[in-house]
Each structure stands twice: as C-alpha cells, then as structure tokens.
N, CA, C and O atoms as a MOPAC input file, in Angstrom:
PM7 MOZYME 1SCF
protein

 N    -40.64600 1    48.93800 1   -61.79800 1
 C    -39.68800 1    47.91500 1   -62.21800 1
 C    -39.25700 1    47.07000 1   -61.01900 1
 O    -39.24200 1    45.86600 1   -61.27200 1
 N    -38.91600 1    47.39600 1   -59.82000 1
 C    -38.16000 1    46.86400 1   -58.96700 1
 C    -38.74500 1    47.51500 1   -57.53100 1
 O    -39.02400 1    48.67300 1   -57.22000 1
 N    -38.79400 1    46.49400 1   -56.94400 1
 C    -39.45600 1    46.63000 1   -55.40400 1
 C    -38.51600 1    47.26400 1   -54.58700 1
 O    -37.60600 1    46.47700 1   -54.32500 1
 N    -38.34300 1    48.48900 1   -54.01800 1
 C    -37.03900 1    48.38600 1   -52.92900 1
 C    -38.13300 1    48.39000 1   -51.79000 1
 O    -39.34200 1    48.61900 1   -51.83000 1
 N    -37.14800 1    48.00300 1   -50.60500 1
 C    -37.35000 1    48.29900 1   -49.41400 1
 C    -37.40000 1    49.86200 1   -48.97800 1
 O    -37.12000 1    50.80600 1   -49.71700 1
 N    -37.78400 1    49.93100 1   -47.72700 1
 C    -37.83500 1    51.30600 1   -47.49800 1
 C    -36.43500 1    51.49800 1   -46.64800 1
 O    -36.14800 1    50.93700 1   -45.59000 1
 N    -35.57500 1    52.52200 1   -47.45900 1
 C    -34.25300 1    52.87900 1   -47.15600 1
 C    -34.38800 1    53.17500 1   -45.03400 1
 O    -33.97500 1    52.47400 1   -44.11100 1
 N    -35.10100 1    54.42800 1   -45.03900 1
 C    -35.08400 1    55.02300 1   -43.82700 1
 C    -36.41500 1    55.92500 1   -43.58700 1
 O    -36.67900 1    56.94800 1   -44.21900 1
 N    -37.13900 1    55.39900 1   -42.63500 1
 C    -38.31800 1    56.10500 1   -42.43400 1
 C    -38.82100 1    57.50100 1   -42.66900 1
 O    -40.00000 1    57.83500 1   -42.55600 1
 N    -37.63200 1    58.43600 1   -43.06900 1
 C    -37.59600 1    59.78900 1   -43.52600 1
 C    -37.84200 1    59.52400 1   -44.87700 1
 O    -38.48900 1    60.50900 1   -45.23300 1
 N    -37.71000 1    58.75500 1   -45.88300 1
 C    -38.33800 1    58.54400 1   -46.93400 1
 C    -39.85000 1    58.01500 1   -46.87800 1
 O    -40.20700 1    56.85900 1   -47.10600 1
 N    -40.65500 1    59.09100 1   -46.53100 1
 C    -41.70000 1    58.08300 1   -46.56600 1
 C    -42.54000 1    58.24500 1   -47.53600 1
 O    -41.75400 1    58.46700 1   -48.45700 1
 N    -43.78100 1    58.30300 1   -48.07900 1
 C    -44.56900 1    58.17000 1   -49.01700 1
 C    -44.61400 1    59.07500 1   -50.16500 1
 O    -45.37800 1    58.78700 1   -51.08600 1
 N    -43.87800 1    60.16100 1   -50.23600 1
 C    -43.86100 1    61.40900 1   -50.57500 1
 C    -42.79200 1    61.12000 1   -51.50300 1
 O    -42.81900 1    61.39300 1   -52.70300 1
 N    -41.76800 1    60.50500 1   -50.83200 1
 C    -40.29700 1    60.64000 1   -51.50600 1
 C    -39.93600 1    59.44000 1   -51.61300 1
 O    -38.70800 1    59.36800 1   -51.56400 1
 N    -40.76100 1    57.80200 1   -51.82000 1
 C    -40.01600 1    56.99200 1   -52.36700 1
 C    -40.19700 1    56.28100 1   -53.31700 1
 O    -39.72000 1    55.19200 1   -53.63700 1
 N    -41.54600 1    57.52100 1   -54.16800 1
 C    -41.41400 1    56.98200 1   -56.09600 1
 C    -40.25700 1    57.61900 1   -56.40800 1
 O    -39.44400 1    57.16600 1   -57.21300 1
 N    -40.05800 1    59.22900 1   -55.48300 1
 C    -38.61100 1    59.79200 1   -56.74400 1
 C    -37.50400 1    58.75000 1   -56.10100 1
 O    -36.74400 1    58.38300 1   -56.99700 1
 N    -37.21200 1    58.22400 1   -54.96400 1
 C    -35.55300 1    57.55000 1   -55.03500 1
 C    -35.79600 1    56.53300 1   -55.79100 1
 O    -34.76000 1    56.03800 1   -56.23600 1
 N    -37.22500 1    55.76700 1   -56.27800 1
 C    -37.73100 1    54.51300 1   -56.83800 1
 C    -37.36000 1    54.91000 1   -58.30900 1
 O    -36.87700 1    53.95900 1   -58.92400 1
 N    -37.43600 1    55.76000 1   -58.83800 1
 C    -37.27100 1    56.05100 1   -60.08500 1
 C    -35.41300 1    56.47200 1   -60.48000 1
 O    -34.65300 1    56.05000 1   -61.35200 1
 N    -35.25300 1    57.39200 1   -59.45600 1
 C    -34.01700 1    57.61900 1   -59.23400 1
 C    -32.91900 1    56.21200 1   -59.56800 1
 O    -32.08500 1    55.92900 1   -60.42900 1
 N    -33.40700 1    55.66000 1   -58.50700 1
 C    -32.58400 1    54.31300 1   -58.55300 1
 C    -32.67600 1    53.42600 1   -59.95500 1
 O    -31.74600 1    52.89000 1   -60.55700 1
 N    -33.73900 1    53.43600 1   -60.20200 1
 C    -34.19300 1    52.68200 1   -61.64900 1
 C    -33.24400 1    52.98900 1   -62.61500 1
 O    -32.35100 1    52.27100 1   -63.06400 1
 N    -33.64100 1    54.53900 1   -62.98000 1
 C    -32.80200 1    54.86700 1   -63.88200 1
 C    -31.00500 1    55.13700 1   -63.81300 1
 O    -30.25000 1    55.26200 1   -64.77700 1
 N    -30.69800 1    55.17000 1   -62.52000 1
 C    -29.14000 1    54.64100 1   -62.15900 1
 C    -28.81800 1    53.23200 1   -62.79600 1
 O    -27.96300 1    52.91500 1   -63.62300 1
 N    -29.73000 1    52.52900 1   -62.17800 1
 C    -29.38400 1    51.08100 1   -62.66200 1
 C    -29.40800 1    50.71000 1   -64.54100 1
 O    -28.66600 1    49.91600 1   -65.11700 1
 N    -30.60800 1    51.65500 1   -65.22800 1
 C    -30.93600 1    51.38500 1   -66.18100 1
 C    -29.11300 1    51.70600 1   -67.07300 1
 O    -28.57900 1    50.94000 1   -67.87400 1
 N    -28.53100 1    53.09900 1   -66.54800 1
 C    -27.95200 1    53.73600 1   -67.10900 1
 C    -26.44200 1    53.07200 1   -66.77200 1
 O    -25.46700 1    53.31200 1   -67.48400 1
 N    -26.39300 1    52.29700 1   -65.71700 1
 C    -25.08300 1    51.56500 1   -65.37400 1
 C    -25.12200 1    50.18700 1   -66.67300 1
 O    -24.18900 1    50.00700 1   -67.45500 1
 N    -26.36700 1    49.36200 1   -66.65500 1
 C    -26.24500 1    48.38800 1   -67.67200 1
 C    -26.38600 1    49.17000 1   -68.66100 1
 O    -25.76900 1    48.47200 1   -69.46500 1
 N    -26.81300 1    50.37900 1   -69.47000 1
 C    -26.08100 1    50.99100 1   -71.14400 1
 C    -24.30400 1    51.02000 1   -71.44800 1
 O    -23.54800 1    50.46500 1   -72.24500 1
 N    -24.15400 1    52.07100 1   -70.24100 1
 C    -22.52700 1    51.89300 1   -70.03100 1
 C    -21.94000 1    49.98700 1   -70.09300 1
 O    -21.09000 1    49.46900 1   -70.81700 1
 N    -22.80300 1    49.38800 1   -69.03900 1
 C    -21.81300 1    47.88000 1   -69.38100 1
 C    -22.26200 1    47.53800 1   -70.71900 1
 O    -21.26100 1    47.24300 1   -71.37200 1
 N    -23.09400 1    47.46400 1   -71.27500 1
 C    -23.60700 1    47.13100 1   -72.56900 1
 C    -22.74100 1    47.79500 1   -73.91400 1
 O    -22.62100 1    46.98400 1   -74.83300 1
 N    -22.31000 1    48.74100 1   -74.08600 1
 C    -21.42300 1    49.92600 1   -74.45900 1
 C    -19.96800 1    48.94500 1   -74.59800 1
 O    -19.31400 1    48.40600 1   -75.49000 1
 N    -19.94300 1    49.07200 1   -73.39600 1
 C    -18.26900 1    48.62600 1   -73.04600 1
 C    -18.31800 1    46.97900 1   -73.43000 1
 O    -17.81400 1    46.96000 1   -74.55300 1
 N    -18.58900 1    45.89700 1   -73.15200 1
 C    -18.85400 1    44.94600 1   -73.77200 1
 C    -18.77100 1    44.91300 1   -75.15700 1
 O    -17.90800 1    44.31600 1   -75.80000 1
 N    -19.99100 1    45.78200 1   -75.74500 1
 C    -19.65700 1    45.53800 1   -77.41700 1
 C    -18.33000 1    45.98100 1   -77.74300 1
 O    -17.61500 1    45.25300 1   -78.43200 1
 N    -17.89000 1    47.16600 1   -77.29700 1
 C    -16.54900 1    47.69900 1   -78.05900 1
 C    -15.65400 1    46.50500 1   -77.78200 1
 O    -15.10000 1    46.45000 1   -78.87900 1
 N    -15.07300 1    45.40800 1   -77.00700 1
 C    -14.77000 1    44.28500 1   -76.17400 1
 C    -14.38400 1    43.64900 1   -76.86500 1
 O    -13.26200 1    43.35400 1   -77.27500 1
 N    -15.97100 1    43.20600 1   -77.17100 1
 C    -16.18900 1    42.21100 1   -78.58700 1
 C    -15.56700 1    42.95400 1   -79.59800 1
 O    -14.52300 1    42.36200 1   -79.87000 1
 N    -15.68000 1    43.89100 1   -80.24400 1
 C    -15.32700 1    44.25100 1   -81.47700 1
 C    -13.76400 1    43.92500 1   -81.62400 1
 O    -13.14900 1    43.34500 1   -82.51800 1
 N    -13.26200 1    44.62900 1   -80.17700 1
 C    -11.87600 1    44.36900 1   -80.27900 1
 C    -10.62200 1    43.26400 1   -80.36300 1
 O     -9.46300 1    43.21100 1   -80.77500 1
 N    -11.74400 1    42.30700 1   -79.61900 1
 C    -11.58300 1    40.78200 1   -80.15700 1
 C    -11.55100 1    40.00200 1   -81.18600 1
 O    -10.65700 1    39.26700 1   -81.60600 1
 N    -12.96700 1    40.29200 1   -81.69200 1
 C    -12.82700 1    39.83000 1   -82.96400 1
 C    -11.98700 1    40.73500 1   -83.91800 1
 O    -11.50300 1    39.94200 1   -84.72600 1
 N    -11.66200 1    41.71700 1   -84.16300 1
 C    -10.13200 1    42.56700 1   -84.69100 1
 C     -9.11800 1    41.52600 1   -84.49100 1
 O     -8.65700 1    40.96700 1   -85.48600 1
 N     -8.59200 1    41.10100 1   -82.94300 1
 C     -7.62800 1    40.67400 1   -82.90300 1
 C     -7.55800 1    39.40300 1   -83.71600 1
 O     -6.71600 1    39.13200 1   -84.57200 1
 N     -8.71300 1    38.57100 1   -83.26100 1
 C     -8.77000 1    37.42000 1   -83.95500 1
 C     -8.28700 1    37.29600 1   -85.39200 1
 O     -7.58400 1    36.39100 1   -85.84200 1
 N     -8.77500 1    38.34400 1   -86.03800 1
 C     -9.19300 1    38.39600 1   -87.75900 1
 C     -7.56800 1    38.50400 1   -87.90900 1
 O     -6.86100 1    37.64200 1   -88.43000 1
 N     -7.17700 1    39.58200 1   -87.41600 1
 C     -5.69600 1    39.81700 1   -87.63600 1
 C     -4.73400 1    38.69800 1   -87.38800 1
 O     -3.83700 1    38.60300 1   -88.22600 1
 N     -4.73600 1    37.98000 1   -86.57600 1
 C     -4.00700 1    36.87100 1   -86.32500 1
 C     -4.29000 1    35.68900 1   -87.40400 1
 O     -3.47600 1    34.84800 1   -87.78500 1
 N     -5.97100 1    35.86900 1   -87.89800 1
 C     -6.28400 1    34.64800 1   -88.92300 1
 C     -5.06500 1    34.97600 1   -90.16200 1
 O     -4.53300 1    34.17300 1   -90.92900 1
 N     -4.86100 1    36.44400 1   -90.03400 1
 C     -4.54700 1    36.96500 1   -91.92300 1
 C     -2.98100 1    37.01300 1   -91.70200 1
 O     -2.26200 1    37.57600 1   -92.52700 1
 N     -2.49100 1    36.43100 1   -90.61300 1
 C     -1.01900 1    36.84700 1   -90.71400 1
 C     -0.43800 1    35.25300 1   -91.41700 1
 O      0.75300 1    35.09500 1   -91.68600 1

C-alpha cells in the first residue's frame, strides 16, 4: 500500500514487511475508528436538525 522509508538501519530486510504491514494496518484501523465516529456525528446532527424542524 504505502512506501515507507527505512525507519533505522536495524530494520533491515527481514523486518520491514512486518513494520510495513504493521503500520498499514494501524493506519487502516485509525481511518475505521474516524469513519465510525464521523457517521455517529452525522447521525447526531441530522437528529438535531429533524428535532428542531418538528418543534
């Protein structure tokens, strides 16, 4: 998915598909959580909205 650089020469060929993957799936799993939190956001918005239309 994503190119990194090489952190520190102690990562070398052995160990930088797992931080490559590692990292991937950090990142993958930080945008579910924002994705998550956003919709509930929205939902709660449009709640407010609706409620304010019906008063």
């Amino acid at each position: 998915m994503l190119k990194h650089k090489p952190i520190h020469p102690i990562f070398n060929n052995r160990w930088s598909p797992v931080i490559e993957f590692a990292t991937d799936s950090l990142l993958f799993m930080l945008f579910g959580i924002a994705g998550v939190v956003l919709s509930v956001l929205s939902d709660c918005v449009v709640k407010v909205f609706q409620g304010k239309d019906s008063r």
